[in-house]
C-alpha atoms as a printed R data frame, in Angstrom:
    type eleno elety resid chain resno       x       y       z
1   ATOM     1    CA   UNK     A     1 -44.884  99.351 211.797
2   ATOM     2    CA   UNK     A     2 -44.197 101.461 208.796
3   ATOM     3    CA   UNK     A     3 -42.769  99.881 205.513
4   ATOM     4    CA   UNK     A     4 -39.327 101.721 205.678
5   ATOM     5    CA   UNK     A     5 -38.762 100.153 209.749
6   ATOM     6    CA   UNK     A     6 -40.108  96.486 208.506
7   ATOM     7    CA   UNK     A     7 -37.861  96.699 205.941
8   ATOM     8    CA   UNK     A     8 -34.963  98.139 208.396
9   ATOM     9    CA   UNK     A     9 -35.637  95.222 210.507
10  ATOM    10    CA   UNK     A    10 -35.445  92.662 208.064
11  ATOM    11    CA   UNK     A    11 -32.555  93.909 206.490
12  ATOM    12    CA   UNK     A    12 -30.441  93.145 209.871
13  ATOM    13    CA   UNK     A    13 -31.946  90.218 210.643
14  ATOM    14    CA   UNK     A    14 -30.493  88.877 207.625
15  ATOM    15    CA   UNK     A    15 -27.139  90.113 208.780
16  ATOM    16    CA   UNK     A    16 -27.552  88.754 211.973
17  ATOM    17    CA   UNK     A    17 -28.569  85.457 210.532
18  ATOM    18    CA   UNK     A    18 -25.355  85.691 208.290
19  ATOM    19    CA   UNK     A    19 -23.273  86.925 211.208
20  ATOM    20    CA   UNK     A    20 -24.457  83.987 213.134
21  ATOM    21    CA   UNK     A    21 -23.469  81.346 210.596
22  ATOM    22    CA   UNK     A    22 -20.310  82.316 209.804
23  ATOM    23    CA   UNK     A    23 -19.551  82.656 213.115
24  ATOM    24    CA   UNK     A    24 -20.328  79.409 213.875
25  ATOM    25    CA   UNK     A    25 -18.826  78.235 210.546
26  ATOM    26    CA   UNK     A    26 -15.653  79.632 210.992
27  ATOM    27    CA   UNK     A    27 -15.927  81.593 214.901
28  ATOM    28    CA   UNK     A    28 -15.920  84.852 215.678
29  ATOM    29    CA   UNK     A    29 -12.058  85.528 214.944
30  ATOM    30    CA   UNK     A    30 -11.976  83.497 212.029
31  ATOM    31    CA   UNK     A    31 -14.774  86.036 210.185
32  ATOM    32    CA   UNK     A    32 -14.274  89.379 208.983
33  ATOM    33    CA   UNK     A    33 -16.906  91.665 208.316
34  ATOM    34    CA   UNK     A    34 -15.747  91.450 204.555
35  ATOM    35    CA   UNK     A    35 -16.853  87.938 204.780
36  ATOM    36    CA   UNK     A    36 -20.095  88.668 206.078
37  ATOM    37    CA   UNK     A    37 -20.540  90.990 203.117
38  ATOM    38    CA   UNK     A    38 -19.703  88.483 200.749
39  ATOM    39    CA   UNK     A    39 -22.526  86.057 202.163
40  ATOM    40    CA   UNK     A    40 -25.043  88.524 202.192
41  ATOM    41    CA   UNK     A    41 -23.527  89.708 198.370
42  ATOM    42    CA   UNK     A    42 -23.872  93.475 199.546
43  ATOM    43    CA   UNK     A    43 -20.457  96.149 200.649
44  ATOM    44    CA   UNK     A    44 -18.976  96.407 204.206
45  ATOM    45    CA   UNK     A    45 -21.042 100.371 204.521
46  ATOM    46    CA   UNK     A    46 -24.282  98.342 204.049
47  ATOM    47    CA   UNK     A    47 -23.444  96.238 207.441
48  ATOM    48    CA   UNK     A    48 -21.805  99.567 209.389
49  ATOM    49    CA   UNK     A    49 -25.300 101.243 208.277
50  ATOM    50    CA   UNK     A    50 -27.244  99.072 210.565
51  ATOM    51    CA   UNK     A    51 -24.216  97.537 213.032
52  ATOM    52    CA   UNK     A    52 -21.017  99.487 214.520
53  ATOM    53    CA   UNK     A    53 -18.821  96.899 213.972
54  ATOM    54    CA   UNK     A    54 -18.231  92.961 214.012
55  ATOM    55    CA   UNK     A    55 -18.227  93.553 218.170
56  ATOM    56    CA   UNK     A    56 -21.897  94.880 218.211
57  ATOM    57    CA   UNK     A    57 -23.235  91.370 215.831
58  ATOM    58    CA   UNK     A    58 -21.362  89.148 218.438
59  ATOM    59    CA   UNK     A    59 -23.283  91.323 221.600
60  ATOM    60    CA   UNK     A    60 -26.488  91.263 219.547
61  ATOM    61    CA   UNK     A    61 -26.555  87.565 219.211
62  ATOM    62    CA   UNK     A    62 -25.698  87.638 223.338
63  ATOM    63    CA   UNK     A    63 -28.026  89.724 224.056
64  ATOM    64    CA   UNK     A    64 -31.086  87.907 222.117
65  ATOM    65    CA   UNK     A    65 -29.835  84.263 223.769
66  ATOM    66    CA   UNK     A    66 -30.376  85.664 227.634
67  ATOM    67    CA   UNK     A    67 -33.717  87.396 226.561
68  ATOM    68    CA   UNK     A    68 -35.002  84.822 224.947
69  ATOM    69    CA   UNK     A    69 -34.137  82.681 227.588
70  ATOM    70    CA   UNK     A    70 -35.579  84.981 230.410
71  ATOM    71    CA   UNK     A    71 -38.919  85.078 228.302
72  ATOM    72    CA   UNK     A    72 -39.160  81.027 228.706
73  ATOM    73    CA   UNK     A    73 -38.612  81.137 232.317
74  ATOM    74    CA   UNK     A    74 -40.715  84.224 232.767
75  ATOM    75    CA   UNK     A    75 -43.611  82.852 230.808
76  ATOM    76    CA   UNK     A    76 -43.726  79.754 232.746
77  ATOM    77    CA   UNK     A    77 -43.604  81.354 236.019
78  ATOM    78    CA   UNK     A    78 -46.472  83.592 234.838
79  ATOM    79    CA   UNK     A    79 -48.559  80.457 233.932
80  ATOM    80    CA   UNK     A    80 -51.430  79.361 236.228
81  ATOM    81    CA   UNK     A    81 -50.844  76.699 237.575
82  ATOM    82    CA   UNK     A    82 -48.654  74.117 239.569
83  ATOM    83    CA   UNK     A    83 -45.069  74.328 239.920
84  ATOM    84    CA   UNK     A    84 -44.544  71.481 238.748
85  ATOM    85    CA   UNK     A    85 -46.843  72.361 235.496
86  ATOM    86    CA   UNK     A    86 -44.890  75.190 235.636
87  ATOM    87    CA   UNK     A    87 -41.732  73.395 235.624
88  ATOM    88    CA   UNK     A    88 -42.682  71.347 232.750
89  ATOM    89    CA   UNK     A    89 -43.229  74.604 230.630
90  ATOM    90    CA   UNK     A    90 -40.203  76.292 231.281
91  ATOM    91    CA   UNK     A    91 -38.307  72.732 230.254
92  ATOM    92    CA   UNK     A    92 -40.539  72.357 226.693
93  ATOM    93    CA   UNK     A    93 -40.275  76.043 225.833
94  ATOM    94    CA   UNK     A    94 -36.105  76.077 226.413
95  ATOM    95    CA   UNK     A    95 -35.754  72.646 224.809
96  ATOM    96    CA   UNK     A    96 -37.582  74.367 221.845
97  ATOM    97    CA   UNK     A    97 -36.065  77.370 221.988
98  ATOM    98    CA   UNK     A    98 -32.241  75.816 221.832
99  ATOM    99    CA   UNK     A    99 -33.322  73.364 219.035
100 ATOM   100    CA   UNK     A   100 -34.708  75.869 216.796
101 ATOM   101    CA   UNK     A   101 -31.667  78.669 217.528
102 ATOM   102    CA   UNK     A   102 -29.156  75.747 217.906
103 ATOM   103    CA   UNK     A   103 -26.312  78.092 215.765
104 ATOM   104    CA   UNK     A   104 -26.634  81.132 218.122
105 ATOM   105    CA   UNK     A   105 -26.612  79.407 221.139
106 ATOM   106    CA   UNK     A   106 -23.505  77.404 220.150
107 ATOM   107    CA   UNK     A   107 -21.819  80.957 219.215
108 ATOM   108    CA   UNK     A   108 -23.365  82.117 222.939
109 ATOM   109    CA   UNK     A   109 -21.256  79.123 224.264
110 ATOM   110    CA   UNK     A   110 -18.390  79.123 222.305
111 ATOM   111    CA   UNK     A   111 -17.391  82.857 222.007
112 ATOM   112    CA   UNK     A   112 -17.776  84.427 225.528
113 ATOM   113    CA   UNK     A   113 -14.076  85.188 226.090
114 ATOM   114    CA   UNK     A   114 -14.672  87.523 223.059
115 ATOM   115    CA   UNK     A   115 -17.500  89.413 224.154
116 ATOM   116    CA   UNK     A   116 -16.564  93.412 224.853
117 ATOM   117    CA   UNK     A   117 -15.671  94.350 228.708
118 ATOM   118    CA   UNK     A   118 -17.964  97.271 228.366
119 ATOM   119    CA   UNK     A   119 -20.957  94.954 227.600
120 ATOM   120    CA   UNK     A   120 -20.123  92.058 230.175
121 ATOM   121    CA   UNK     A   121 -21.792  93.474 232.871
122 ATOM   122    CA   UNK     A   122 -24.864  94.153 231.291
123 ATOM   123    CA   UNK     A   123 -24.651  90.324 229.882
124 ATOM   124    CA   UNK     A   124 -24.291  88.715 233.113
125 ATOM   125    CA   UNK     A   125 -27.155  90.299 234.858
126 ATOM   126    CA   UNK     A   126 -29.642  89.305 232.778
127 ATOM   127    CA   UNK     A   127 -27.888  85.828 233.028
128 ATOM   128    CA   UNK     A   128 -28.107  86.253 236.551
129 ATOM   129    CA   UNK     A   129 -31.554  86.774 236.295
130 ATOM   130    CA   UNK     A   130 -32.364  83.997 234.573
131 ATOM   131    CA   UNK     A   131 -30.600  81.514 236.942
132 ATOM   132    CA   UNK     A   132 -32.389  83.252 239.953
133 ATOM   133    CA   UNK     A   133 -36.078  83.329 237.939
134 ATOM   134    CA   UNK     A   134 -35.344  79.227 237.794
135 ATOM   135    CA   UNK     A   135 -34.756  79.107 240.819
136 ATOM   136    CA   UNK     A   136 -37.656  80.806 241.982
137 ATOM   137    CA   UNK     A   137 -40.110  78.907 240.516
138 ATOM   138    CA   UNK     A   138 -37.744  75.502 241.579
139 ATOM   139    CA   UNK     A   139 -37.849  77.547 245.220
140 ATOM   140    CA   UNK     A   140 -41.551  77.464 244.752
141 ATOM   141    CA   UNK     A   141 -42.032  73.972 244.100
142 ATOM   142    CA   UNK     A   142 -40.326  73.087 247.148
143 ATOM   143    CA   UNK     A   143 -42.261  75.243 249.112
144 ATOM   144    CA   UNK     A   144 -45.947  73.532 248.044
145 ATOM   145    CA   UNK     A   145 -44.156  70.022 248.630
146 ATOM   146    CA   UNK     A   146 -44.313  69.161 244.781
147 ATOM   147    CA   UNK     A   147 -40.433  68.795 244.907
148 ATOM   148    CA   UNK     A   148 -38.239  67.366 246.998
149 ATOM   149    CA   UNK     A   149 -34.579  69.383 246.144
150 ATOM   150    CA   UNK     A   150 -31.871  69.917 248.743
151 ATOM   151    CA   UNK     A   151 -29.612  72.411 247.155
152 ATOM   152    CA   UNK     A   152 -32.110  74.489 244.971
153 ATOM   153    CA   UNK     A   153 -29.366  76.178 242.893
154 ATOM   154    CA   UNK     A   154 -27.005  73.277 241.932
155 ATOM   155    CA   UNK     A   155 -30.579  71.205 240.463
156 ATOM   156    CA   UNK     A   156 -31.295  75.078 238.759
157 ATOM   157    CA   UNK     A   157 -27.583  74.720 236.945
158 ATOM   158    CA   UNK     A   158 -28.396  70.706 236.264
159 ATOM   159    CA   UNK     A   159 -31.661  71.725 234.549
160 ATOM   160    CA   UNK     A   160 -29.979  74.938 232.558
161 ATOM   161    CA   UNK     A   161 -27.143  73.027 232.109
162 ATOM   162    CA   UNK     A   162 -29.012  69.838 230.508
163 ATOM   163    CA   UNK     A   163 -31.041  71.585 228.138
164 ATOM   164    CA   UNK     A   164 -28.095  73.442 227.020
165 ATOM   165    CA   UNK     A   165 -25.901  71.534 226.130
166 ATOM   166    CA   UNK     A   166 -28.503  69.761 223.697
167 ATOM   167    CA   UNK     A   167 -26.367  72.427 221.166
168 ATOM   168    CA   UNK     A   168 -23.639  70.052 220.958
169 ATOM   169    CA   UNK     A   169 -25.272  67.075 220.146
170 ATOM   170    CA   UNK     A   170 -28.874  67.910 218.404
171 ATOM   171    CA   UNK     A   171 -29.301  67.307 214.785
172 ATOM   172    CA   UNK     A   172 -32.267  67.375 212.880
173 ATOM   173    CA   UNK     A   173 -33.994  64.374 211.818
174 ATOM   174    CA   UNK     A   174 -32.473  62.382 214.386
175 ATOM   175    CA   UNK     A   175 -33.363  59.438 216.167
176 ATOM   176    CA   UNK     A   176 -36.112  61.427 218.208
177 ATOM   177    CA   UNK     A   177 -38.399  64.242 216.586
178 ATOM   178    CA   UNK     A   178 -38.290  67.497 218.207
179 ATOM   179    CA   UNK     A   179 -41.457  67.399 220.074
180 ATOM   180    CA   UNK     A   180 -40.446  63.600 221.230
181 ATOM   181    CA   UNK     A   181 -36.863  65.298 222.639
182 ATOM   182    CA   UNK     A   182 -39.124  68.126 224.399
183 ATOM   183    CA   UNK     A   183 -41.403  65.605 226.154
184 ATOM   184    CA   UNK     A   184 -37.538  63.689 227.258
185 ATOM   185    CA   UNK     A   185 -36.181  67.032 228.973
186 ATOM   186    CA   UNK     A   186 -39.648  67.681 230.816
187 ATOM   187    CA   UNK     A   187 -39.011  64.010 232.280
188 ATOM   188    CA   UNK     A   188 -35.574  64.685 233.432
189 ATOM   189    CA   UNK     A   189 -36.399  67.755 234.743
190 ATOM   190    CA   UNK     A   190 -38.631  66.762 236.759
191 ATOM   191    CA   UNK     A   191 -36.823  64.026 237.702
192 ATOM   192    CA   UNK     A   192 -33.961  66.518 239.063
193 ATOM   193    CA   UNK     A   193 -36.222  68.140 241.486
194 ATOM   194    CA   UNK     A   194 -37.807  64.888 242.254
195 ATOM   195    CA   UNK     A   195 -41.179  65.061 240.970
196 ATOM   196    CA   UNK     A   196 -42.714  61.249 241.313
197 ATOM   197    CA   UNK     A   197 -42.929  59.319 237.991
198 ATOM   198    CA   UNK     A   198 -47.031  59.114 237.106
């Protein structure tokens, strides 16, 4: 990558970062671009160089949750392996991946109803693909007799829904280190589908 891109690329990453804060700070209505350009101490025309508008942050940040989150569940199901190794991949690498972005995926959450109709579509079939990748691999698991599940898609939205939701109630240098709160979601998950405790 030439100097001039790497520099292009870090330049909105920083106002994606920014974005992303403030957003969560103070939600998507509550910040102005003007704001945004304050935090990064630069003018509005240096944001609209490298982002349309306050609409195409918000779908940025959307659109790096669901492929980040397809990569996890696409990486397991790539992995040699059991399902049920499998499984315990996808569980570690999303538990990871929501404590280290735990800002964007609480604006992901919280800010939906302001995401653009034209970009909705686009949104929810990658989320759709997710779900159905999960449940794939859970579909998989059942099939080799490693788990006993008898409604495939409700345990896929238990799993999703568990891990997720660790953005409302993680904090750092808590009670349990990260990789100790990793190793506690690969247990429940398997627990869902019914893997037997070792």
């Amino acid at each position: 990558m030439a100097i001039r891109d790497e520099l292009r690329t870090f330049k909105k990453e920083r106002i994606l970062q920014e974005a992303t804060n403030l957003f969560y700070e103070r939600g998507y209505r509550g910040t102005s671009l003007d704001a945004i350009a304050e935090r990064l101490s630069v003018t509005k025309p240096f944001i609209y160089h490298h982002y349309r508008n306050k609409d195409a942050l918000l779908v940025e940040i959307y659109m790096r949750v669901v492929r980040n989150s397809l990569a996890c569940v696409q990486t397991a199901r790539s992995t040699a392996g059991t399902a049920t190794g499998k499984l315990r991949r996808f569980a570690r690498d999303y538990t990871r991946l929501v404590i280290a972005e735990q800002r964007v995926v609480s604006v992901f959450f919280r800010e939906e109803s302001n995401i653009p109709e034209e970009y909705r579509q686009e949104i929810n079939d990658l989320k759709g693909e997710f779900d159905q990748e999960l449940s794939d691999l859970l579909a998989e698991g059942v099939e080799a007799g490693e788990f006993r599940i008898s409604d495939v898609r409700l345990a896929t939205l238990a799993i999703v829904g568990m891990i997720s939701w660790m953005y409302t109630w993680y904090r750092p240098h808590g009670r349990l280190a990260d990789d100790e709160i990793s190793g506690r979601m690969v247990e429940f998950a398997e627990r869902v589908v019914g893997v037997p405790e070792s």
